[in-house]
N, C-alpha and C positions, 0 to 999 in steps of 0.2 A: 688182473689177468696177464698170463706171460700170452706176448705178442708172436705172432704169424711172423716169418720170416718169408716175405715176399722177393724173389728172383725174376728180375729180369735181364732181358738178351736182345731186345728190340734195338736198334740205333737210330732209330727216326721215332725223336722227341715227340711227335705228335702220336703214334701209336703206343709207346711205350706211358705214356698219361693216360689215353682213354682204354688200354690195357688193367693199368692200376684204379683206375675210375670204376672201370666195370670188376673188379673182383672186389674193393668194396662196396659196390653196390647190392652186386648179386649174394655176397660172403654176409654180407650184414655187419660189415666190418665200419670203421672208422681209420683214420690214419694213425692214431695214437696206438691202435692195436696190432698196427705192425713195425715190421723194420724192414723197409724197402730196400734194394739194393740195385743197380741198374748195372749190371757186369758189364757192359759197354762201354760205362766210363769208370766205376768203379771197381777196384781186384777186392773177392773174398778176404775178408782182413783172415790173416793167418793165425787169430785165437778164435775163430767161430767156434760157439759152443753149442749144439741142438738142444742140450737139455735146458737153454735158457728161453727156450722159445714151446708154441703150442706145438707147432708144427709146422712144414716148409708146403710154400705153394712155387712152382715154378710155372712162368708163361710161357706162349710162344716166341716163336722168333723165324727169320728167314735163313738161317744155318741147318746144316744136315748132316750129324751123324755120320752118316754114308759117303760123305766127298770124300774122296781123296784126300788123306794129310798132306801129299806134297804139295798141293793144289790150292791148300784150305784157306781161306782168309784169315789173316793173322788174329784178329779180335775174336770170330767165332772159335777158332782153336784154343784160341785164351777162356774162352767165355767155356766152353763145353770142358775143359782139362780141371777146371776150380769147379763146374757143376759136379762132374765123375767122383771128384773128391772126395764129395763130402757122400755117394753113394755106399762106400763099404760100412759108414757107421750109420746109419737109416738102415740099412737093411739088416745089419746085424743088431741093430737095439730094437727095430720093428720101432721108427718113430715115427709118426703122422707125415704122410708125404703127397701132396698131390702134385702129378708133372700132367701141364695142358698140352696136349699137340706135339711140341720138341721133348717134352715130360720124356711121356712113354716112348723115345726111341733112347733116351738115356737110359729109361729105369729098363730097357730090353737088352742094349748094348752092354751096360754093368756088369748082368745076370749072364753073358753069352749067349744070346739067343740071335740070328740073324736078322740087321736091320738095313734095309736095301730099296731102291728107287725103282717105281715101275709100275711092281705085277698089283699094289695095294692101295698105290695112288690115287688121291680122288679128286674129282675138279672142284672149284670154291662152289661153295653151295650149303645146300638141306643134306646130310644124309640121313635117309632113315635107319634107325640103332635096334634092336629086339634085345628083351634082357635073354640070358642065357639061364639053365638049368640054376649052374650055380649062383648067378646076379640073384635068382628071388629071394637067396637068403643072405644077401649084403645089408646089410644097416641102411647102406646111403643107396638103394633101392628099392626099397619096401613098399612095397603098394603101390608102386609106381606104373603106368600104364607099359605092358606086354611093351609096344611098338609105339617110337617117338622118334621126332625129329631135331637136328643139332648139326649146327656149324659148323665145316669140314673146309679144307684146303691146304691139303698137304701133298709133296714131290716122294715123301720117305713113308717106310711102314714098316714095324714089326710082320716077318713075316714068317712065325712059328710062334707058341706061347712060350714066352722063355718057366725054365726050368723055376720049380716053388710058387708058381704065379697060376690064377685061377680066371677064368677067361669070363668076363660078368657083361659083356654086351657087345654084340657083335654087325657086322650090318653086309649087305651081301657084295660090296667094291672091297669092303676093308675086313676081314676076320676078327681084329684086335681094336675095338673099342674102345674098353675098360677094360682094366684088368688089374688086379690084386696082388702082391707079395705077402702074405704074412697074414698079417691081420690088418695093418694101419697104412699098409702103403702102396696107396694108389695112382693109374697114370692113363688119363683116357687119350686119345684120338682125334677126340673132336674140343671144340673150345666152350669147356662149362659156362664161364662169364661172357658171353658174346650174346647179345640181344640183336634182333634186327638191326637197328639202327648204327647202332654199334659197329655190326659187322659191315655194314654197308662205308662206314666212314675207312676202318680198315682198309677192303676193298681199293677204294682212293688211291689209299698211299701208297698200294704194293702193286699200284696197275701195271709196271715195266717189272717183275720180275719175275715171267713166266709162269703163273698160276693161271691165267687164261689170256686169251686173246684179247689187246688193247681195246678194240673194236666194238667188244661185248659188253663195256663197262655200266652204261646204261642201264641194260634190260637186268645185269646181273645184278647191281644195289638197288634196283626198285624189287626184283624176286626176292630178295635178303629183306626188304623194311614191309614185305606184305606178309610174309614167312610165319607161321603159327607155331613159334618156337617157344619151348618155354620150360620143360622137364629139366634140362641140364641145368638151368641156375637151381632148381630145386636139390639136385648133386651137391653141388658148393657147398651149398647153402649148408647141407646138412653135414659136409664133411667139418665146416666151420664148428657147427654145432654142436659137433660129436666132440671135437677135440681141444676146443678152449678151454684153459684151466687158469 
């Protein structure tokens, strides 16, 4: 099997492992069947080749599209300038792409569509997602319950469908869920490999960085590890499955 090209952008070594921890878990993967890459400390080697891989998965991270470049933290600038990269050939080969969370404000920013802090922002939590008209006939939706819940905590948001992209699940804080380019490339919103627990350990690490009040920490990873989440690893899960070869 050609390997998943795994991206990530985390810089706190303890999330960027239960990061990778949980998209082979949820992905059904093993580490042999990817090739990690942790842009943080690693630059995109400059012969990257997509057609040597199944498909790119990209994680979250604490960077935003939307700052300010003069402003920007140098490593997330680095990190974001090598993800954009490599978007002009995924979109124009239609190769396997999934973006979690910071995903879809690249695969929106790429396309031109407006990605901006604020009006779409949602606190860490549950949100609840509805598939859209068009999600019922996505592959890695199918038969999947109407209304479900999945793990959200984001400052930035697509905030228009950008242009070629088909809008497949939506929730009433955030408009842009999921959404589609093409055929094979995908970028949700919310974070498919994130399990309760999971998200609760997350949680932890990012308590000073303005996603909720210090104060709340508590009641917020105990409402994450009781959390009846469980439909988005079925996402992955299937995007994995669709596109190993």
């Amino acid at each position: 099997m050609k390997p998943f090209l795994i991206l990530q952008l985390r810089p706190e070594t303890d999330a960027a492992d239960g990061e990778f921890a949980a998209f082979l878990d949820k992905g059904g993967l093993t580490a042999k069947d990817c090739h990690r890459i942790r842009l943080d400390q690693t630059d995109l080697p400059s012969d990257t080749d997509l057609s040597r891989y199944s498909g790119v998965i990209v994680g979250g991270g604490p960077g935003c599209v939307s700052d300010d470049p003069a402003t920007k933290d140098p490593t997330e600038a680095r990190i974001e300038a090598q993800i954009l990269s490599l978007m002009p050939d995924i979109t124009a080969r239609d190769i396997p792409f999934m973006g979690c969370c910071y995903g879809i404000g690249i695969l929106a920013h790429h396309l031109g569509a407006r990605v901006a802090k604020g009006r779409f922002g949602e606190p860490v939590g549950v949100s609840r997602c509805r598939i859209t008209d068009d999600g019922r006939g996505d592959p890695l939706l199918a038969d999947l319950p109407d209304d479900f819940g999945a793990f959200v905590g984001h400052k930035e948001a697509a905030e228009e469908l950008p242009q070629g992209c088909v809008q497949l699940l939506a929730s009433d804080p955030c408009p842009m869920q999921m959404i589609r380019y093409g055929q094979n490339v995908y970028a949700t919103q919310f974070h498919p490999e994130a399990d309760g627990a999971g998200f609760a350990d997350r949680i932890a690490i990012y308590r000073n960085h303005g996603y909720f009040p210090p104060d709340e920490i508590e009641d917020l990873m105990q409402s994450c590890r009781d959390a009846d989440v469980f439909v988005p690893e079925i996402i992955l899960r299937r995007f994995v499955d669709r596109y190993r070869r």
